[in-house]
C-alpha positions in Angstrom: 126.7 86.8 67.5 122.9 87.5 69.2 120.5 89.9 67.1 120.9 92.3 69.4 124.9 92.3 68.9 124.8 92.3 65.1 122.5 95.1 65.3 124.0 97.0 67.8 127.4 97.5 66.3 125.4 98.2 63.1 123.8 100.8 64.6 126.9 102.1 66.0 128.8 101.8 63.4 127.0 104.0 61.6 126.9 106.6 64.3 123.3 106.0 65.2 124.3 104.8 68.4 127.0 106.8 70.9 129.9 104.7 72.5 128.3 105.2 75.9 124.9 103.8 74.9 126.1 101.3 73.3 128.8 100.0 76.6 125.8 100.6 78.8 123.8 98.4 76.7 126.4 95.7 77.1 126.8 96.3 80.8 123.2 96.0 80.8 122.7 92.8 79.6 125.4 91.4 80.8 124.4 92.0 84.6 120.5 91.8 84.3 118.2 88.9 85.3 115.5 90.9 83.3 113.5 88.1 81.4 112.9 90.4 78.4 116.1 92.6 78.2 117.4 91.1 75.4 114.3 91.1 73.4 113.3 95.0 74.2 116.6 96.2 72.7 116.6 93.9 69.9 113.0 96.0 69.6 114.2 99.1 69.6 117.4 98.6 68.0 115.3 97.7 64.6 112.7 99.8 65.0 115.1 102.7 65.3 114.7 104.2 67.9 117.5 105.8 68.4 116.5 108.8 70.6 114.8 105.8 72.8 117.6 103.7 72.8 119.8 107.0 74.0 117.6 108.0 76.8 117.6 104.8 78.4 121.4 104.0 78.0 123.3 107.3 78.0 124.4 107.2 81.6 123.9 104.9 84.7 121.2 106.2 87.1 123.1 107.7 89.9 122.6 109.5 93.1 120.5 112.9 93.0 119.1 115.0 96.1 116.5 112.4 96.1 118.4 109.0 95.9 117.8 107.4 92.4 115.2 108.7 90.1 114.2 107.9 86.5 112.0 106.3 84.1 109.9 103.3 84.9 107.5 103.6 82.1 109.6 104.1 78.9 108.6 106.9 76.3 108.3 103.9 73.8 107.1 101.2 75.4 108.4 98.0 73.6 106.4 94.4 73.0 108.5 92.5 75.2 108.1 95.2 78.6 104.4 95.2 78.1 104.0 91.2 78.3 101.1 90.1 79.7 100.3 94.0 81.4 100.0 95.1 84.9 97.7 96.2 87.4 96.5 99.8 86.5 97.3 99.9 82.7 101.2 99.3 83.3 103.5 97.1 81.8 104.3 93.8 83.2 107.9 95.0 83.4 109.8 98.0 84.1 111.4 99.9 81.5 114.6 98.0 80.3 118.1 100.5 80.7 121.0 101.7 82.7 119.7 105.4 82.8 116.0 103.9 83.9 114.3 102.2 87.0 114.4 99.2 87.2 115.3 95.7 88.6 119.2 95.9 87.6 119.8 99.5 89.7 117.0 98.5 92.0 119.2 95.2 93.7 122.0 97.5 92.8 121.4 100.0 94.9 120.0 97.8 97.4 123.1 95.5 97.9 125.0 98.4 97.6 123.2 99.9 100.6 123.1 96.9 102.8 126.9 96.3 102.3 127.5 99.9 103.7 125.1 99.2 106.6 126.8 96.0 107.2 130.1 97.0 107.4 129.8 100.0 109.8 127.4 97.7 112.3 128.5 97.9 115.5 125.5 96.6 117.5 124.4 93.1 118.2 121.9 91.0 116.8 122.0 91.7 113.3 121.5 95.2 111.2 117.7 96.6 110.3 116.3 98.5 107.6 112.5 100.0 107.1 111.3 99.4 103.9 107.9 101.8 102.3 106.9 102.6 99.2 104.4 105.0 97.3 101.2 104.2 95.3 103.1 104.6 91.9 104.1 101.9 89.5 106.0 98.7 90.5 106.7 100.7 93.7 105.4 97.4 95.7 107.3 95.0 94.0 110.5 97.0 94.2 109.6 97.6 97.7 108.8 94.0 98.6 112.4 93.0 96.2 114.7 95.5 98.5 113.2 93.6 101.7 113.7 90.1 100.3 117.4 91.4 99.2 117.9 92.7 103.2 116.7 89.8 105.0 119.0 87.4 102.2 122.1 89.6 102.9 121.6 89.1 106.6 120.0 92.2 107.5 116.4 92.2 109.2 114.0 94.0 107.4 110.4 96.0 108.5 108.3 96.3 105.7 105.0 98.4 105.9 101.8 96.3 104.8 101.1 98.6 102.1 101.8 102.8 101.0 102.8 104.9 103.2 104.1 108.7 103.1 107.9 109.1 103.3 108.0 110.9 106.4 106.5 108.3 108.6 109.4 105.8 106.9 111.9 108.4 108.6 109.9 108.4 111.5 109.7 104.3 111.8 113.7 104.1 111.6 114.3 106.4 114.3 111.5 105.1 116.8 112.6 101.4 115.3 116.7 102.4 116.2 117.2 100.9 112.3 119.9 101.3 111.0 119.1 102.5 107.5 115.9 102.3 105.5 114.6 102.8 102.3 111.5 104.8 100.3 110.6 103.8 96.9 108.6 107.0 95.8 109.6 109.7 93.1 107.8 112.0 95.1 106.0 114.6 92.9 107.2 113.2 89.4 105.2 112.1 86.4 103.5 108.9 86.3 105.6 107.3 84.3 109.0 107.6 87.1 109.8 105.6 90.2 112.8 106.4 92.8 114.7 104.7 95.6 115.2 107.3 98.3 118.0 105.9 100.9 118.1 106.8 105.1 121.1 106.7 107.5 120.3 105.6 111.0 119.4 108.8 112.3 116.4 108.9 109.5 117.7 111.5 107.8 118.6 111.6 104.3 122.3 110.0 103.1 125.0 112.8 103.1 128.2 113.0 103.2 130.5 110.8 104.4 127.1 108.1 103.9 126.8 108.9 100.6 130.3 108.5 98.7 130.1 105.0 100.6 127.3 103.9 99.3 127.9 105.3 95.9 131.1 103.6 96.1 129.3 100.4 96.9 127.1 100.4 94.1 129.2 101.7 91.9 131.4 98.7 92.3 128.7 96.3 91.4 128.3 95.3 87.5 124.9 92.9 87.9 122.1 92.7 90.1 123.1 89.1 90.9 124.0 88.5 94.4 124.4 85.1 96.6 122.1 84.9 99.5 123.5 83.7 103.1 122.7 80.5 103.9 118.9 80.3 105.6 120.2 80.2 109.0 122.2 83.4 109.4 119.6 85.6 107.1 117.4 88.2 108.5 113.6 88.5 109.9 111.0 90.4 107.9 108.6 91.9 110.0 105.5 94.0 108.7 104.6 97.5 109.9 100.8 98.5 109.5 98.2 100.0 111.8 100.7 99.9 115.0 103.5 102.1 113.7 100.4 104.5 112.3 99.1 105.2 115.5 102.7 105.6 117.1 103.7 108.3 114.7 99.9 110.1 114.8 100.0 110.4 118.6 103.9 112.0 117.6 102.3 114.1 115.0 100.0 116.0 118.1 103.1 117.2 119.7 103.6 119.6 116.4 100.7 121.4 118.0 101.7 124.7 119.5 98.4 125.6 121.5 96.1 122.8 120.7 93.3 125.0 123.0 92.9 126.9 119.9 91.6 123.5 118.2 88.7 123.8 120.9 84.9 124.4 119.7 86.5 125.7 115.8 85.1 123.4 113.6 86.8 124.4 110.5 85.8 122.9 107.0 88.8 121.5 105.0 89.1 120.2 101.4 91.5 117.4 101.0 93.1 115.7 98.3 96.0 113.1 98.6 96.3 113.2 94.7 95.6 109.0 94.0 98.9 109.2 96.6 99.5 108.1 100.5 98.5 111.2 102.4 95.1 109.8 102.8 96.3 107.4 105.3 97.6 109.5 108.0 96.3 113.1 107.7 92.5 112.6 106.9 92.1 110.8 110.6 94.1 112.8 112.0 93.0 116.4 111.1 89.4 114.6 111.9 90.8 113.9 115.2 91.9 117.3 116.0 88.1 118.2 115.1 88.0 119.6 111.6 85.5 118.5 109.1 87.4 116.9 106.2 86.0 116.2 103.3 88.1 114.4 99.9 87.5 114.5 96.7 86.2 111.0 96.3 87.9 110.2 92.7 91.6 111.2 93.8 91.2 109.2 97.3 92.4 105.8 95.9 95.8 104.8 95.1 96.8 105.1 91.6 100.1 105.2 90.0 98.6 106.6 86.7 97.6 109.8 88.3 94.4 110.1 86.2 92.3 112.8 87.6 95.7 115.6 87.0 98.2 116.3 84.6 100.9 116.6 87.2 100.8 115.4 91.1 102.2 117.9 91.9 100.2 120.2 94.4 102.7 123.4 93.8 101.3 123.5 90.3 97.6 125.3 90.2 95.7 122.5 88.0 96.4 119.6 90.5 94.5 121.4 93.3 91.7 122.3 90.5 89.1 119.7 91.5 89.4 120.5 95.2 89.3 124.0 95.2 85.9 123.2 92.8 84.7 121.0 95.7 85.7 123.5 98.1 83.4 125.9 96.6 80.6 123.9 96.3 80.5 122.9 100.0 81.9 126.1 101.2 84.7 125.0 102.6 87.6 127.0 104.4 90.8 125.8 103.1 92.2 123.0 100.5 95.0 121.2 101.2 96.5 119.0 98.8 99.9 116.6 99.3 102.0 114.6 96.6 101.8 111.2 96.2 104.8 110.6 98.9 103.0 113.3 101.2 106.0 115.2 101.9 105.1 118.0 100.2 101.9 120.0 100.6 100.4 122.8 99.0 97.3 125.2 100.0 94.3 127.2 99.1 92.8 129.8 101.0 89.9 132.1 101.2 90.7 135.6 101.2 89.1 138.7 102.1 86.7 138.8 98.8 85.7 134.9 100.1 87.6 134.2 97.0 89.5 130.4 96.9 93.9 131.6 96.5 96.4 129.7 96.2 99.5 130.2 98.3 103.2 129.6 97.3 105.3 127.3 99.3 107.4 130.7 100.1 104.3 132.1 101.7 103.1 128.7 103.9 106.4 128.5 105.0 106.9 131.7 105.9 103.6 132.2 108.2 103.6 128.7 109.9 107.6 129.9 110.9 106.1 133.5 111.9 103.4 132.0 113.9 105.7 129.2 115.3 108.4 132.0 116.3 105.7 134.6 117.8 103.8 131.8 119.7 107.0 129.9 121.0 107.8 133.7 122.5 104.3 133.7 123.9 104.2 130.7 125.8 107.9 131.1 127.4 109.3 128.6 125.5 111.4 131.0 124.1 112.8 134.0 125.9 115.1 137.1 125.6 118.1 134.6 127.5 117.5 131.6 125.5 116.3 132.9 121.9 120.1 133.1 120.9 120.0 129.0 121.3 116.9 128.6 118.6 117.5 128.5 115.0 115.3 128.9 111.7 116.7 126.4 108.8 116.6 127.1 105.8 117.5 126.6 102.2 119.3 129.4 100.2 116.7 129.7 97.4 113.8 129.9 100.5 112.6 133.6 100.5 114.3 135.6 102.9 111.3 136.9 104.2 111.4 134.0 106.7 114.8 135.6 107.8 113.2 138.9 108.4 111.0 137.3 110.3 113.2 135.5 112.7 115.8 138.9 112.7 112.9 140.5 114.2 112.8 137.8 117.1 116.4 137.8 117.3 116.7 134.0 116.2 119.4 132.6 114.5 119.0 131.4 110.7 120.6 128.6 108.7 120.5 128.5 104.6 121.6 125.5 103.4 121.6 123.8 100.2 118.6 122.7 98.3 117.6 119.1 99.1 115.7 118.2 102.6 118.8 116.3 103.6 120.8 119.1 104.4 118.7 120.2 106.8 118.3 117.0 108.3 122.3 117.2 108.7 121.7 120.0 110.8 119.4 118.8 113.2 121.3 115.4 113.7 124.3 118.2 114.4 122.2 119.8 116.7 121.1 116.3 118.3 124.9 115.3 118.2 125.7 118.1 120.6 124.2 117.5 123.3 126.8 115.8 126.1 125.7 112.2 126.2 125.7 111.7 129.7 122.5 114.9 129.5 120.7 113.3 127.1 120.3 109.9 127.3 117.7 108.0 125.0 116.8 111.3 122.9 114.7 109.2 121.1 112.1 108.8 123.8 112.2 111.9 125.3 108.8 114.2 124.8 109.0 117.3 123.2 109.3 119.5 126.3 112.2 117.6 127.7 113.9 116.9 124.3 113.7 121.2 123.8 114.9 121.9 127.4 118.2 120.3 126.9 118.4 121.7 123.0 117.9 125.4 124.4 120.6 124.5 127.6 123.2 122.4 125.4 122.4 123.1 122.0 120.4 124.6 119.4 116.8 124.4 119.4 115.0 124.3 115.9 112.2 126.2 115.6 111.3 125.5 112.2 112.4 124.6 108.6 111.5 123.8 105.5 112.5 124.7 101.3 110.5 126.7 99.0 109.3 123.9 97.4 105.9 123.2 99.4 108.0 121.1 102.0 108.6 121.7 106.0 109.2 120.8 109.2 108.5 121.9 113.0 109.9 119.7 114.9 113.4 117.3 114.8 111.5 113.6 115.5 111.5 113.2 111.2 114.4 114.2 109.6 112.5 114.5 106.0 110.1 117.1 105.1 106.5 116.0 106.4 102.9 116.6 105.0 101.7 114.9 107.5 102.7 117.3 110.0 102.8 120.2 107.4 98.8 119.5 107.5 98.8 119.4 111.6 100.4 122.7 111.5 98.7 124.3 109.1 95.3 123.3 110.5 96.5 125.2 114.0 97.6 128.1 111.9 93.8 127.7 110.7 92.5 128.1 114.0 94.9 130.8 115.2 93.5 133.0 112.4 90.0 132.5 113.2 90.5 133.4 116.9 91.6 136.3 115.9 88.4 136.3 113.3 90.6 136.6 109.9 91.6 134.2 107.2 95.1 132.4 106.6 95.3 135.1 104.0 94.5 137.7 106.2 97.3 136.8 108.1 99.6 136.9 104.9 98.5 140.3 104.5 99.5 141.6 107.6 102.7 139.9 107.7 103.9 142.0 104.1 102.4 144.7 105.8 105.3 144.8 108.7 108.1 143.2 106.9 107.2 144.4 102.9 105.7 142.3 100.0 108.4 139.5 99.4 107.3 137.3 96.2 109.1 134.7 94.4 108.5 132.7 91.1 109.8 129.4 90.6 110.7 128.9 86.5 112.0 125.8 85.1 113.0 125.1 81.3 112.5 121.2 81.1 115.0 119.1 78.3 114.4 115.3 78.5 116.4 112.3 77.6 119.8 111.7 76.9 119.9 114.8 74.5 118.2 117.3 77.2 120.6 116.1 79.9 123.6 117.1 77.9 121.9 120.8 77.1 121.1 121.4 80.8 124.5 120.9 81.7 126.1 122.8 78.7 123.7 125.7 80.1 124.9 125.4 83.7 128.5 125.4 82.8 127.7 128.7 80.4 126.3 130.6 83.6 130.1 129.6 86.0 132.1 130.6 82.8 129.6 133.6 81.4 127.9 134.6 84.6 125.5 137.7 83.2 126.5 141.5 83.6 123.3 143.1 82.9 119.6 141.8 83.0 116.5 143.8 81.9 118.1 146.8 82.2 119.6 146.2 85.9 123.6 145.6 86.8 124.8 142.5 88.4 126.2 143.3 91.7 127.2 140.5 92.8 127.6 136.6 91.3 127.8 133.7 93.8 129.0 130.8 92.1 128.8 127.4 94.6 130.0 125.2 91.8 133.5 127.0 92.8 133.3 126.0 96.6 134.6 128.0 99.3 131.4 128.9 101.0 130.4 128.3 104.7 126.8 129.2 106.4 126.0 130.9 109.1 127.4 128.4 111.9 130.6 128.5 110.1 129.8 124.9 108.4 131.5 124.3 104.9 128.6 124.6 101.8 129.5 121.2 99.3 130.3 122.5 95.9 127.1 123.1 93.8 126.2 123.8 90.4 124.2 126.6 91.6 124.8 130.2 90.8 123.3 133.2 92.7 122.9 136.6 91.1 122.0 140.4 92.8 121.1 142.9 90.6 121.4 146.7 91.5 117.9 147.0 91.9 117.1 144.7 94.8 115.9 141.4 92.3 117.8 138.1 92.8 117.7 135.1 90.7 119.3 131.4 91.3 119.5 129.1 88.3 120.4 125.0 89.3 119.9 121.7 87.8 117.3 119.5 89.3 118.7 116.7 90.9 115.7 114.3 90.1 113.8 115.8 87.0 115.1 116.4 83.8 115.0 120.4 83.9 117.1 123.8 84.5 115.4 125.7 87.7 115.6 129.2 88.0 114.4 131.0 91.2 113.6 134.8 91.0 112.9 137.1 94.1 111.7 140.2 94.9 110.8 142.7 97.7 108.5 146.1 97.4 105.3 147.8 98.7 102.6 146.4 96.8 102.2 143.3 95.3 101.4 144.4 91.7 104.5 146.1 91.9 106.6 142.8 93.0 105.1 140.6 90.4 105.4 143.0 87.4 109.4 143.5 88.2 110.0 139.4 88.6 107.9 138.6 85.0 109.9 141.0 83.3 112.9 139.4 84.9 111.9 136.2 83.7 111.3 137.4 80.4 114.7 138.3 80.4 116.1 135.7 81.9 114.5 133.0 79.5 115.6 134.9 76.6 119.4 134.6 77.8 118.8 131.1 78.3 117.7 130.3 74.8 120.3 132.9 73.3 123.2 130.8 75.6 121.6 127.7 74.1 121.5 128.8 70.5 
């Protein structure tokens, strides 16, 4: 018997280890190629670390809203991982474990996904998949390993020469007519995570029935070993770079509304890409459309530690710190910030005391849809005969103040679930239909023509986007976009200074015609193997023990879409969802859900009023509240 063996039925013997660690640890090792899997868990297994050894090997990574997310960079990073080291303080290898990114669900996944594509290829030639990747840790190398996996398996493979933001990978497959494609990015995690985020051919996001298949696929396979077709029927790997940049940039101008407002207003911009890709893509083009952009020179790089912040996350206040400092010193307008993947983006504007604020993702959303709507209207795109035909999307824990908005224009809206790829599913419904013989290559058609047959045949979308710092305006991405988050926002920019306010004064008078609607987004975070278990013990307490009575207000009402049975407003069945809605008597909502690719509890709170002092005072003492339940259900 190996070390490891001896000391793994030791340590499970003697209940250190749990019967699912310790058969994931065999299944491990008995499907890896990792050159120091053995040797890390013979570490850990007499070093004790049991808590370790648990989070690494309690489950097998598996499918979130995201793709595959986890750990890349263990908590305890073991002798044998480190090796010789890696570029930017990393370890030569990724973190060894089932529940962990890595090599072993890496090829997984990847064979997984390029048997599905395979299998339902009905063209000629052979099947094609893009291939990008982020700036964080072994993102290139896993990148560059899911290309050489395609092109062995008979697929051809276009892999971009170096990072690149998400959105312009769902971009490339539908201007490529791929057939699938691949991101490997954890978006706005910590440092220490990677992800494989997987496309369909229409560049959206896999859903169902994509994503049971490819589940089912992976699922199926016990080792990252696979044999390679022989060198004459395996695919061609070309590289995407500079070409494919300036084909989606001259795309990204068509986001613009009214780019005459863009004339002769020279607005000053802060932007920081957070060590991430959004460098590449939106300071030349904002530049372009004539703004002065300045960076803040020690997050312009790529770097996968994430040095300069705590969290890349530009919906949290401390990552946009040192460019709202640098936007001070230089005067500046506005900040924008996007996450390392660029498909989130988060603001700061000046408002009427020339003070730097920070918006929420609810309130960018919710003016670039206003403006959108009211400009759309203005221009004719949209009248009183076709307006029935254009649709808001929208997911259910978005504030509602967007619906408000598009009520007042008598457009439709769409709440979906939370996860980009639901909307996506919308719009390749909305693309689907229009007749075929109408519509031709959709593809290639420009904006104008493209909306013409949406408003005739179809639905026409307006705008989308969640309240987590991501949107969309138009349907040539199917992914949430900073990129073109940025374009818009720079127009919205522009809009307000013809009319000579601020971005915030603009906020203003939007509450002041449809109320003050805030929200707060709350999380309680558990890690590991141990914090996974609690998180879903505390979701399943809210579908048995949904609350009667919070801070002093009656539940009215309890949606529960864990239970299914719920449809939207096109009539479209909602997939069951642990996530729980909750009305109270007074007007104040709350939604609590698992995250789907971070190891925490969410809990959404809203509120609506006159002023907002008044808002905020009502949704901290609901937190309050509701964070005390949470605990007491815990306890």
């Amino acid at each position: 018997m190996s070390d490891w063996k001896s000391l793994l039925t030791e340590a499970l013997e003697g209940g250190k280890v749990s019967a699912e660690a310790a058969g994931n640890i065999e299944l491990y090792l008995a499907g890896t190629a990792s050159p120091v899997g053995g040797e890390a868990i013979t570490e850990l297994l007499k070093a004790g670390e049991w808590q370790e050894i648990d989070d690494r090997f309690f489950k097998t990574l598996a499918f979130g809203t995201g793709g595959l997310r986890g750990r890349t960079v263990g908590k305890v990073v073991t002798k044998a991982e480190e090796g010789k080291g890696g570029p930017l303080d990393r370890p030569e290898h990724p973190c060894v474990g089932t529940a962990t990114m890595n090599f072993f669900n890496l090829k997984r996944a990847m064979v997984g996904l390029v048997t599905y594509v395979r299998d339902r290829y009905q063209g000629e030639g052979k099947p094609s998949l893009v291939i990008g990747h982020d700036t964080r840790h072994f993102s290139r190398d896993f990148a560059e390993t899911c290309a050489k996996v395609c092109t062995d398996l008979g697929c051809d493979a276009y892999l971009f020469e170096a990072e690149r933001a998400t959105p312009e990978i769902s971009f490339a497959i539908r201007h490529l007519n791929a057939d699938s494609g691949v991101c490997l990015t954890a978006s706005h995690n910590p440092h220490h995570d990677n992800g494989f985020k997987a496309y369909i051919d229409d560049g959206g996001q896999l859903v169902e029935p994509h994503a049971t298949g490819v589940i089912a696929e992976v699922n199926a396979l016990k080792t990252e070993a696979y044999e390679a077709l022989p060198e004459d029927q395996q695919g061609k790997l070309t590289i995407l770079g500079a070409e494919m940049d300036r084909i989606y940039m001259d795309k990204l101008r068509t986001v613009l509304l009214r780019p005459d407002l863009l004339e002769g207003r020279k607005a000053k911009v802060v932007y920081t890409n957070l060590h991430g890709t959004g460098g590449v893509i939106i300071v030349p083009m904002l530049r372009e459309l004539g703004f002065e952009v300045i960076t803040v020179p020690e997050q312009d790089g790529g770097d996968g530690r994430f040095p300069t912040v705590e969290s890349p996350n530009p919906e949290n206040a401390p990552a946009l710190a040192k460019a709202i400092a640098l936007a001070e010193e230089v005067n500046a307008d506005a900040v924008i910030g996007t996450d390392p993947d660029c498909d989130r983006m988060g603001v700061a504007v000046r408002n009427a005391a020339g003070e730097m604020e920070l918006l929420t993702g609810n309130q960018i959303g919710s003016l670039i849809g206003w403006y959108r709507i009211k400009t759309m209207f203005e221009l004719g795109w949209l009248t009183e005969s076709n307006r029935s035909r254009a649709v808001l999307v929208k997911t259910l824990v978005t504030t509602e103040l967007q619906r408000a908005v598009a009520e007042k224009f008598g457009i439709s809206v769409v709440n979906t679930l939370t996860g980009f790829k639901y909307i996506g599913e919308k719009l390749k419904k909305y693309e689907d239909a229009i007749p075929a013989d109408k519509k031709g290559d959709y593809r290639s058609l420009t904006e104008a023509e493209s909306r013409k047959l949406r408003l005739e045949y179809s639905k026409f979308f307006v705008f989308g986007g969640e309240e987590s710092y991501g949107y969309l305006g138009s349907d040539f991405v199917r992914d949430k976009d900073g990129n073109a988050s940025a374009v818009m926002f720079a127009e919205l920019a522009a809009y307000a200074m013809s009319e000579s306010t601020t971005i915030a004064g603009l906020r203003d008078q939007v509450w002041e015609e449809f109320g003050v609607y805030l929200e707060q987004g709350k999380n309680i975070v558990m890690e590991g193997g141990e914090g996974a278990r609690k998180i879903a013990a505390l979701v399943d307490s809210y579908t048995t023990h949904p609350p009667q009575e919070i801070d002093g207000s009656e539940v009215v009402a309890v949606k529960d879409y864990a239970k299914g049975g719920f449809y939207d407003e096109e009539g479209d069945e909602i997939p069951e969802a642990a996530m729980l809605f909750v009305d109270f008597a007074d007007g104040r909502r709350f939604a609590v859900r698992p995250s789907g690719t971070e190891p925490k509890i969410k809990y959404y709170l809203f509120g609506k009023g006159e002023t907002k002092e008044e808002v905020e005072g009502s949704l901290d003492a609901l937190w309050t509240a509701l964070e005390k339940d949470a605990h007491e259900r815990m306890s």
